[in-house]
KEZA-965535 format. One record per atom (N, C-alpha, C): residue number from 1; residue in three letters; atom name; y, z, x. Coordinates in Angstrom, 2 decimals. Example, Ala and Ser with C-alpha at 12.3 -4.5 7.8 and 13.67 -1.06 7.14 Angstrom:
<rs>
lumvex->1	drentor->ALA	romi->N	north->-5.69	up->7.80	east->13.19 .
lumvex->1	drentor->ALA	romi->CA	north->-4.50	up->7.80	east->12.30 .
lumvex->1	drentor->ALA	romi->C	north->-3.30	up->7.80	east->13.20 .
lumvex->2	drentor->SER	romi->N	north->-2.25	up->7.08	east->12.85 .
lumvex->2	drentor->SER	romi->CA	north->-1.06	up->7.14	east->13.67 .
lumvex->2	drentor->SER	romi->C	north->0.03	up->7.87	east->12.90 .
</rs>
This chain:
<rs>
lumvex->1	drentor->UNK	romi->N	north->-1.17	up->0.00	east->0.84 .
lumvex->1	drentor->UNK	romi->CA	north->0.00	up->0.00	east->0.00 .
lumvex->1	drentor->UNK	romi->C	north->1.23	up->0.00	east->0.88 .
lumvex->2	drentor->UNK	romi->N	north->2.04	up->-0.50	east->0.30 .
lumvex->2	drentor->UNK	romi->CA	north->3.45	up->-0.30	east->1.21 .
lumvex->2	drentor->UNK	romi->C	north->4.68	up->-0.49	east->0.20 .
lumvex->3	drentor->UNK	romi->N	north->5.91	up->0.05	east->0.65 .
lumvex->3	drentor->UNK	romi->CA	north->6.94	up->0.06	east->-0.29 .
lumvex->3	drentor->UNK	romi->C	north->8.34	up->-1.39	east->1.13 .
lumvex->4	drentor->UNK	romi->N	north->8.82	up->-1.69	east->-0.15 .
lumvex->4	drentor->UNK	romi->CA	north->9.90	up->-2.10	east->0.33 .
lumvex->4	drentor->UNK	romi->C	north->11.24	up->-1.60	east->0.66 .
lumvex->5	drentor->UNK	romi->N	north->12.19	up->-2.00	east->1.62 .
lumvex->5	drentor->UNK	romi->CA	north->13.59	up->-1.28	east->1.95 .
lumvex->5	drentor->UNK	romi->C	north->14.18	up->-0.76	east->0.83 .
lumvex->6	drentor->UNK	romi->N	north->14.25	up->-1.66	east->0.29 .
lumvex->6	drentor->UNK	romi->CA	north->15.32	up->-1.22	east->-1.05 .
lumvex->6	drentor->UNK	romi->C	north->14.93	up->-0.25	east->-2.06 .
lumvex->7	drentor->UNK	romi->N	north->13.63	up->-0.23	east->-1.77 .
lumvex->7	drentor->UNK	romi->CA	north->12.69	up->0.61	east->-3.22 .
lumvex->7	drentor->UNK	romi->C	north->12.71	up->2.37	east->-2.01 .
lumvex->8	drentor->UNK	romi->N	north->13.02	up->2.20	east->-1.06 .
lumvex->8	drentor->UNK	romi->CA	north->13.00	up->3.79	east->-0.28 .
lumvex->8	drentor->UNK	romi->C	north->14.60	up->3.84	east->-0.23 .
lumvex->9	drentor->UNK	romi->N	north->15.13	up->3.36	east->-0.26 .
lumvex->9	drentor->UNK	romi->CA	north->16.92	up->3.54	east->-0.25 .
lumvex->9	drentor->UNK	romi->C	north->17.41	up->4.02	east->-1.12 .
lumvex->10	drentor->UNK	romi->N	north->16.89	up->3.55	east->-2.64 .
lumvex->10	drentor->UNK	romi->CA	north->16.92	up->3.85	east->-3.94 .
lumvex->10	drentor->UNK	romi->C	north->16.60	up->4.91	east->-4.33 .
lumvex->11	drentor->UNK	romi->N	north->15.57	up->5.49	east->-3.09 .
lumvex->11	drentor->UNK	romi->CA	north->15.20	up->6.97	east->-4.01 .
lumvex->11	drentor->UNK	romi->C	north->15.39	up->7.86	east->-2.78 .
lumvex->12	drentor->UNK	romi->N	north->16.39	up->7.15	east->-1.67 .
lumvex->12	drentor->UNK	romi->CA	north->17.33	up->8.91	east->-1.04 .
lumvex->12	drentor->UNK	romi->C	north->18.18	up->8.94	east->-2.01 .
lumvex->13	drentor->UNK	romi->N	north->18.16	up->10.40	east->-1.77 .
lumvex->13	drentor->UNK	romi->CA	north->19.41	up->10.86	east->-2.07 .
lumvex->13	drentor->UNK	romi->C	north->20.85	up->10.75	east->-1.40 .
lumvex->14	drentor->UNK	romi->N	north->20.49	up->10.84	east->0.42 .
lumvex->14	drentor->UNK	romi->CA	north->21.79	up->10.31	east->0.49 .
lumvex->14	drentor->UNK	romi->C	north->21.53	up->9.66	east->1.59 .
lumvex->15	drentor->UNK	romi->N	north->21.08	up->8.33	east->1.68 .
lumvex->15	drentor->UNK	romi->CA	north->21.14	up->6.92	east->2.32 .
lumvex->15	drentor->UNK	romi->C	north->21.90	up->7.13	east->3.25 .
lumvex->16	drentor->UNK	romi->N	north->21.44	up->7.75	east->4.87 .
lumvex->16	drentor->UNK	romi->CA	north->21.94	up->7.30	east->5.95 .
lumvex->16	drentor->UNK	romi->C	north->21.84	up->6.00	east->6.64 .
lumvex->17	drentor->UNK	romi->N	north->21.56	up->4.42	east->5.98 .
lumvex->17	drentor->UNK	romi->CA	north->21.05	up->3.61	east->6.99 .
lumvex->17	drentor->UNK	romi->C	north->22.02	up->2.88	east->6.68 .
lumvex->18	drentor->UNK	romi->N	north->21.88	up->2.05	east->8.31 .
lumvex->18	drentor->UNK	romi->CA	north->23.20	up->0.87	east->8.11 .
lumvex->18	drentor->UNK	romi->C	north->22.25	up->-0.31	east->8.30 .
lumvex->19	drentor->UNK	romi->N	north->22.61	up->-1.29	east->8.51 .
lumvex->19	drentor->UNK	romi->CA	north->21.98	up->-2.36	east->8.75 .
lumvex->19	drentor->UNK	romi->C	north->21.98	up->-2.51	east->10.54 .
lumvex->20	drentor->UNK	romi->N	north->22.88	up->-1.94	east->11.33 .
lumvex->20	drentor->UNK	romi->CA	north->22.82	up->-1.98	east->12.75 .
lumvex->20	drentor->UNK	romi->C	north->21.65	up->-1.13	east->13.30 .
lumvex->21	drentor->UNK	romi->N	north->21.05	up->-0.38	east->12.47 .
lumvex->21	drentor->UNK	romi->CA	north->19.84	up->0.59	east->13.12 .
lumvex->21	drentor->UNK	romi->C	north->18.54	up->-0.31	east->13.15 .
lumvex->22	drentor->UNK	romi->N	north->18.30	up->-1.70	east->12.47 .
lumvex->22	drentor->UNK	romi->CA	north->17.37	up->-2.42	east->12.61 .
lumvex->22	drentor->UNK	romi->C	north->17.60	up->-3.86	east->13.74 .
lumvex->23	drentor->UNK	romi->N	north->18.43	up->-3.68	east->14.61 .
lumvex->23	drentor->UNK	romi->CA	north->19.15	up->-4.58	east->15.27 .
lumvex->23	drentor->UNK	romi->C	north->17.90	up->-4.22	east->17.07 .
lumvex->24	drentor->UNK	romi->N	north->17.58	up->-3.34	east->16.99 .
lumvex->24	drentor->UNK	romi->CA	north->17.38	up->-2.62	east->18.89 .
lumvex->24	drentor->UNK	romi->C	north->15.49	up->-2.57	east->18.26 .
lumvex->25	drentor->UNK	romi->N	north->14.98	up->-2.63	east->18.76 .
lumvex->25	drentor->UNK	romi->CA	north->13.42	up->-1.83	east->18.88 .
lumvex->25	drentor->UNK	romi->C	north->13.61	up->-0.32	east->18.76 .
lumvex->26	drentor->UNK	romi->N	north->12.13	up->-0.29	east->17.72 .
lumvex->26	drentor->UNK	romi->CA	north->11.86	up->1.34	east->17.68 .
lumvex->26	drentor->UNK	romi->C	north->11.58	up->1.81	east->18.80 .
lumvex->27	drentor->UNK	romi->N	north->11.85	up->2.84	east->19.31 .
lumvex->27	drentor->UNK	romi->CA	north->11.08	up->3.93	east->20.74 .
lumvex->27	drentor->UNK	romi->C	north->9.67	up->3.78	east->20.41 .
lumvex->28	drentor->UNK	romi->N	north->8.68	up->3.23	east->20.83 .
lumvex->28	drentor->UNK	romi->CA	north->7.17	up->3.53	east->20.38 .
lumvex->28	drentor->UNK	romi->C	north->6.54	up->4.58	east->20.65 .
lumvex->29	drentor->UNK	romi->N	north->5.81	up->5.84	east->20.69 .
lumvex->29	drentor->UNK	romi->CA	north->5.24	up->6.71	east->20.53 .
lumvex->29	drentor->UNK	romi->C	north->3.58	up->6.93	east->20.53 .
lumvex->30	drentor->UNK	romi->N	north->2.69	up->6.89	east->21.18 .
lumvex->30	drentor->UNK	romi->CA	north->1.28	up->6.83	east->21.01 .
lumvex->30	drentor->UNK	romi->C	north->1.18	up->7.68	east->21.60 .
lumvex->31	drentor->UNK	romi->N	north->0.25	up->8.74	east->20.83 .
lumvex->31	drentor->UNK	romi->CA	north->-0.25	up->10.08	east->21.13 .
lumvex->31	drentor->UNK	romi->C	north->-2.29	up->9.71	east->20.60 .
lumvex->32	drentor->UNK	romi->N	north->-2.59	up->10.44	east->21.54 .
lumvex->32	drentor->UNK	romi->CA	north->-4.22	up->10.55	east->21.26 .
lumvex->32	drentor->UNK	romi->C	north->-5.01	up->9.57	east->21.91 .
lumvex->33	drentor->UNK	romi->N	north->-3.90	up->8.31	east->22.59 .
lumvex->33	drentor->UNK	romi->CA	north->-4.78	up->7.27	east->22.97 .
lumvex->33	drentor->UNK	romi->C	north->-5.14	up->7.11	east->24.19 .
lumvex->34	drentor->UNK	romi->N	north->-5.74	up->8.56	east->24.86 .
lumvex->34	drentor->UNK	romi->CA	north->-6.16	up->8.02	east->26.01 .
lumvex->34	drentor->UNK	romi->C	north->-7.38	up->7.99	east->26.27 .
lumvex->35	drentor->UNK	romi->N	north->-8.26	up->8.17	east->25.21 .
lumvex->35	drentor->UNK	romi->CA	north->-9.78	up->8.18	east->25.49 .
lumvex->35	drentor->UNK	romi->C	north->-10.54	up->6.95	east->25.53 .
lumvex->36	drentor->UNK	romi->N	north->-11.44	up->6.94	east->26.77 .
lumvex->36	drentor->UNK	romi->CA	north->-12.09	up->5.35	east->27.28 .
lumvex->36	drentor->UNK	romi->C	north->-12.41	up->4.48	east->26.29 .
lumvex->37	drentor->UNK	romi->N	north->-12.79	up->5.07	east->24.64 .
lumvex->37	drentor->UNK	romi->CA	north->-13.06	up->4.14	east->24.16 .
lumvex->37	drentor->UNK	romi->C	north->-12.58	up->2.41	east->23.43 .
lumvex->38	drentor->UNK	romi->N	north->-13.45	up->1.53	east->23.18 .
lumvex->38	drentor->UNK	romi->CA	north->-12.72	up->0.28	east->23.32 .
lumvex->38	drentor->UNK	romi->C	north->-11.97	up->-0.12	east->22.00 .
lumvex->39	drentor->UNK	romi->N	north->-12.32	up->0.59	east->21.38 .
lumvex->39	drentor->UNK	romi->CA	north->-11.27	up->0.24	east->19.80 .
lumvex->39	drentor->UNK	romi->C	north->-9.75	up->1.10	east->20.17 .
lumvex->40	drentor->UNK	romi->N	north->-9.84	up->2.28	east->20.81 .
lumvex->40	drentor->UNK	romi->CA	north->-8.79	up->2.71	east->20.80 .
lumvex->40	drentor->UNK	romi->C	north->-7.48	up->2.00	east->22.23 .
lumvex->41	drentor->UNK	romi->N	north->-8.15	up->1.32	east->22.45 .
lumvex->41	drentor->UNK	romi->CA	north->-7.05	up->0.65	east->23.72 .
lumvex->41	drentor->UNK	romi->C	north->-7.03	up->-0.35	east->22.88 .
lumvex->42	drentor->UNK	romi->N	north->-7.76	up->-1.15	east->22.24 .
lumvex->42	drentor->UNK	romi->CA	north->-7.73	up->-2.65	east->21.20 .
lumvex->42	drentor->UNK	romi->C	north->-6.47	up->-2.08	east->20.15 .
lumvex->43	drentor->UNK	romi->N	north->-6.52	up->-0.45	east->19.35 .
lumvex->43	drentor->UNK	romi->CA	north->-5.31	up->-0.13	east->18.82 .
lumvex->43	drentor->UNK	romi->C	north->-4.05	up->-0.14	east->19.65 .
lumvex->44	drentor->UNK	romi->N	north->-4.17	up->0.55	east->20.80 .
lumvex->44	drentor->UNK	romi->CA	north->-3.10	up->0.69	east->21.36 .
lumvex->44	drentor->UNK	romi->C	north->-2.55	up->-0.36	east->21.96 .
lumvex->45	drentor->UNK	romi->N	north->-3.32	up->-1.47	east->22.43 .
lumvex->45	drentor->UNK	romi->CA	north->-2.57	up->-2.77	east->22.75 .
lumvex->45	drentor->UNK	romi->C	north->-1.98	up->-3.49	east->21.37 .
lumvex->46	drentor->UNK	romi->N	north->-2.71	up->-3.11	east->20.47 .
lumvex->46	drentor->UNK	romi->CA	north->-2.24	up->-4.37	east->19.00 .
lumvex->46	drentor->UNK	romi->C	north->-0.83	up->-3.16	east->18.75 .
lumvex->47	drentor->UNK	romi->N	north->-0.86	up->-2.03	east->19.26 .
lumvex->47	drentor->UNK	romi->CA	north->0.51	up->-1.80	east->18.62 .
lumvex->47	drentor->UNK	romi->C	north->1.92	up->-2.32	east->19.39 .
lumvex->48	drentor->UNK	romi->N	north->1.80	up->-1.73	east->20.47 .
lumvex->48	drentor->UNK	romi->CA	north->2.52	up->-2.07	east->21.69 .
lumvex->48	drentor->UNK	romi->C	north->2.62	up->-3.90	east->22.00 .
lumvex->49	drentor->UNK	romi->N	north->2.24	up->-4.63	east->21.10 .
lumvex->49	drentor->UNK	romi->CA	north->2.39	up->-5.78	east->21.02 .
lumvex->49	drentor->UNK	romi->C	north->3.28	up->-6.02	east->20.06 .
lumvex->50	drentor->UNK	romi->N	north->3.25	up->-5.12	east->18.91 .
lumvex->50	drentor->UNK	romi->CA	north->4.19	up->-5.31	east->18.01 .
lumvex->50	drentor->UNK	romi->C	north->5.57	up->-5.18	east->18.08 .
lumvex->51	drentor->UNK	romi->N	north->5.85	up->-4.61	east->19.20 .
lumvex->51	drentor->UNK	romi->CA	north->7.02	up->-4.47	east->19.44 .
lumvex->51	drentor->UNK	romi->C	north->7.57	up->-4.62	east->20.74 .
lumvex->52	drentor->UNK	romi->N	north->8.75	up->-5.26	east->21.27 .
lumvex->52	drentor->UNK	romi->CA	north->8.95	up->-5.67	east->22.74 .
lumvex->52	drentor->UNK	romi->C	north->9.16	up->-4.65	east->23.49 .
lumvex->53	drentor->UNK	romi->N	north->8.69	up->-4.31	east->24.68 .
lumvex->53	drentor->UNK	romi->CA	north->8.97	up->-3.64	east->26.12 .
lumvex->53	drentor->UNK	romi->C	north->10.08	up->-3.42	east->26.24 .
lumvex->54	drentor->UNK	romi->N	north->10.49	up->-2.13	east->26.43 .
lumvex->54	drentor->UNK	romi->CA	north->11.84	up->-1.24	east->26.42 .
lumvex->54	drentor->UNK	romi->C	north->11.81	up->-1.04	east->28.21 .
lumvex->55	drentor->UNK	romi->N	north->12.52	up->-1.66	east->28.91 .
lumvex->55	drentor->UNK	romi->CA	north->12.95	up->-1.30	east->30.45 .
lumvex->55	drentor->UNK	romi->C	north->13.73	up->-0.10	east->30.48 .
lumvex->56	drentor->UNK	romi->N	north->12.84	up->1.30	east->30.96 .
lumvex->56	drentor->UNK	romi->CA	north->13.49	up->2.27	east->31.22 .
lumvex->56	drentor->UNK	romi->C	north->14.77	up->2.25	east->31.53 .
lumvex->57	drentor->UNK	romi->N	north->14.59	up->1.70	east->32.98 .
lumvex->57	drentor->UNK	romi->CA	north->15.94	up->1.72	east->33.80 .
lumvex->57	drentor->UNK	romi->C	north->17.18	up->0.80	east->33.61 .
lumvex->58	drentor->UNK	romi->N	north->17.18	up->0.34	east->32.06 .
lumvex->58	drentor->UNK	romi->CA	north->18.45	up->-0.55	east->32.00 .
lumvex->58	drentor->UNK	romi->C	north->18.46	up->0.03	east->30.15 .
lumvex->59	drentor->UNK	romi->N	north->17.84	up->0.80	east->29.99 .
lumvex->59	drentor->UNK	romi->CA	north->18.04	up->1.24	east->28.93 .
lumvex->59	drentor->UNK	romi->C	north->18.84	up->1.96	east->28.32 .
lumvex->60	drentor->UNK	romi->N	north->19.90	up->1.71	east->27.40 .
lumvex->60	drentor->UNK	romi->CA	north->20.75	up->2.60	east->27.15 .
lumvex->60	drentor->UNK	romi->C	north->20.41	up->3.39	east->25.74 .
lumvex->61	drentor->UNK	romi->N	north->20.46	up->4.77	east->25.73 .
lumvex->61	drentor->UNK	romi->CA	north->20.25	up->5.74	east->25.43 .
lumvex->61	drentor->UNK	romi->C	north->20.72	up->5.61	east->23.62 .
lumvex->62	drentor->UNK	romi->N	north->21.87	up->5.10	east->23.71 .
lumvex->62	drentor->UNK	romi->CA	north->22.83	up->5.34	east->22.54 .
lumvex->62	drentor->UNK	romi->C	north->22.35	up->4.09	east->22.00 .
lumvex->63	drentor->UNK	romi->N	north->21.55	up->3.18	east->22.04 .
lumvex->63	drentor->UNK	romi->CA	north->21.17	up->2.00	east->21.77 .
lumvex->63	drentor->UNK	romi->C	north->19.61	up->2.41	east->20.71 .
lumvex->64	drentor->UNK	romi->N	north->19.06	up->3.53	east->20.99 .
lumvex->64	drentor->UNK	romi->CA	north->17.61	up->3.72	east->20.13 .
lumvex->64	drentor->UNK	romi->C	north->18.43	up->4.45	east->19.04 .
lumvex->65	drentor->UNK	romi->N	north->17.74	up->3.67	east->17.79 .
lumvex->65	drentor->UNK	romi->CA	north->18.44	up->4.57	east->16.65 .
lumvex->65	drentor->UNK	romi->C	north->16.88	up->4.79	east->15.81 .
lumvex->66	drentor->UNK	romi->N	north->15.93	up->4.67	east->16.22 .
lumvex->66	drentor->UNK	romi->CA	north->14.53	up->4.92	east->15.25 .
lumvex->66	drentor->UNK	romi->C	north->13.55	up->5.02	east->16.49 .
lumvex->67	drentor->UNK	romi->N	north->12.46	up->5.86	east->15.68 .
lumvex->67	drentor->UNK	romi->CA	north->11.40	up->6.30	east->17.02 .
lumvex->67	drentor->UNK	romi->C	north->10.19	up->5.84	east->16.05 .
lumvex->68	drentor->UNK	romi->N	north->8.98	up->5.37	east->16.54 .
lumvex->68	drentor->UNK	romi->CA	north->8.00	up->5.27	east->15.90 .
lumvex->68	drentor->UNK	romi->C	north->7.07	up->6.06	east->16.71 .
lumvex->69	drentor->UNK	romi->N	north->6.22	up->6.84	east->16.00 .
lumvex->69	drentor->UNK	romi->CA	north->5.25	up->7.89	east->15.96 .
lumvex->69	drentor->UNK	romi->C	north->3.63	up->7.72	east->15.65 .
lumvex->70	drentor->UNK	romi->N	north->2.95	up->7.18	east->16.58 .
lumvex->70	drentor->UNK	romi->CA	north->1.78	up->6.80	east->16.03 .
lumvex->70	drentor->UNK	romi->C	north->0.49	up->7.89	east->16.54 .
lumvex->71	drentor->UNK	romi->N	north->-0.04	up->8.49	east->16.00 .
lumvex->71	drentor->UNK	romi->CA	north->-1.02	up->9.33	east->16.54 .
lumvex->71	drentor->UNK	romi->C	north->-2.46	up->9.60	east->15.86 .
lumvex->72	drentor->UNK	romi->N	north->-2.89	up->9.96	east->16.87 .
lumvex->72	drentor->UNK	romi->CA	north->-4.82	up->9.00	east->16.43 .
lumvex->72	drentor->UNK	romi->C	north->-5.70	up->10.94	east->16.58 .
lumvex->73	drentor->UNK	romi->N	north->-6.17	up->11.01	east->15.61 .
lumvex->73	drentor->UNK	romi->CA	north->-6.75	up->11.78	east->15.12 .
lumvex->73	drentor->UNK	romi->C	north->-8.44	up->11.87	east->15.27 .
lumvex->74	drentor->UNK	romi->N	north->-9.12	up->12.30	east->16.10 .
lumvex->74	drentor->UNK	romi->CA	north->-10.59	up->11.68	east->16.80 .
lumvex->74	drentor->UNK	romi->C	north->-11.57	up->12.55	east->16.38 .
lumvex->75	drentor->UNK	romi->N	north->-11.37	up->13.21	east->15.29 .
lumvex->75	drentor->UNK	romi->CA	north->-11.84	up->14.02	east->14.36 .
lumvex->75	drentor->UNK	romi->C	north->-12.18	up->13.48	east->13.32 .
lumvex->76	drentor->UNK	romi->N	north->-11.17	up->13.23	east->12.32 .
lumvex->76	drentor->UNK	romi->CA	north->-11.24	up->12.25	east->11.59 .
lumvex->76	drentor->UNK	romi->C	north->-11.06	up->10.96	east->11.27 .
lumvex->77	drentor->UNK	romi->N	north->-10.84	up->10.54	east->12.74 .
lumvex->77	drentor->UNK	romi->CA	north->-10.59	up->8.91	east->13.01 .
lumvex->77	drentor->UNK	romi->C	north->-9.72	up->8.46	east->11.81 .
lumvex->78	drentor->UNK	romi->N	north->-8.35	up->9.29	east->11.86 .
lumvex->78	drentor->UNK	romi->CA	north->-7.29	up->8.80	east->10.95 .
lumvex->78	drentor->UNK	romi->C	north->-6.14	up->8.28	east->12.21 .
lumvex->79	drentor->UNK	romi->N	north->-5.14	up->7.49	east->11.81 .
lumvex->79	drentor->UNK	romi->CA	north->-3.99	up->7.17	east->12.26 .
lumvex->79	drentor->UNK	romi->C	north->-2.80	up->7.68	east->11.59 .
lumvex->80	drentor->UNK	romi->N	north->-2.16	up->8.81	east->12.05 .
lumvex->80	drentor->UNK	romi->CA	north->-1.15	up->9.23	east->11.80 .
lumvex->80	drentor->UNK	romi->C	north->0.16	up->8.62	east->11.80 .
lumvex->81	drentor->UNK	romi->N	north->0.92	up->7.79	east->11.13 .
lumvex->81	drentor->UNK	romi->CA	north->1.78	up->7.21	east->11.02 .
lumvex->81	drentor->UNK	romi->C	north->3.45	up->7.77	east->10.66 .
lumvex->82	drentor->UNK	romi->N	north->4.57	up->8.09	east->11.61 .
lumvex->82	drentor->UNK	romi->CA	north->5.46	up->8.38	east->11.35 .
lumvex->82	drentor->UNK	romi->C	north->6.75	up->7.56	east->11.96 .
lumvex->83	drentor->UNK	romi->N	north->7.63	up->7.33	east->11.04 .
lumvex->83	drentor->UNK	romi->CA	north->9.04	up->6.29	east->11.69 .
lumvex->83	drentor->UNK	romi->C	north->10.10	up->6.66	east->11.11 .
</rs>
């Protein structure tokens, strides 16, 4: 399932977003993925594909306005999803 922009805008209450916060890449975030197995590097490459390579060292700070949060759960082989 998934919702659209406008259908989560509609139901803050008070709509902090501009349209310039979708302009830069999210910060990507992967937690849980360091274990040898081969589905979980096949996740962690298909994510980190989804989004372009952030160069530390020319990176400006005031430029990330969203973080994406992905974390893998090896218990219940869930994917924790937060942005």
């Amino acid at each position: 399932q998934y919702s659209l922009i406008r259908d989560v805008v509609s139901a803050l209450r008070r709509h902090r977003m501009h349209e310039q916060q979708f302009l830069h890449p999210p910060l990507l975030v992967l937690g849980n993925f360091g274990a040898p197995q081969m589905q979980l590097k096949l996740m962690a490459g298909m994510f980190q594909g989804m989004f372009p390579a952030l160069n530390i060292h020319r990176l400006n700070l005031n430029s990330i306005r969203r973080c994406l949060l992905i974390s893998y759960d090896s218990e219940s082989q869930h994917l924790e999803f937060r942005h």
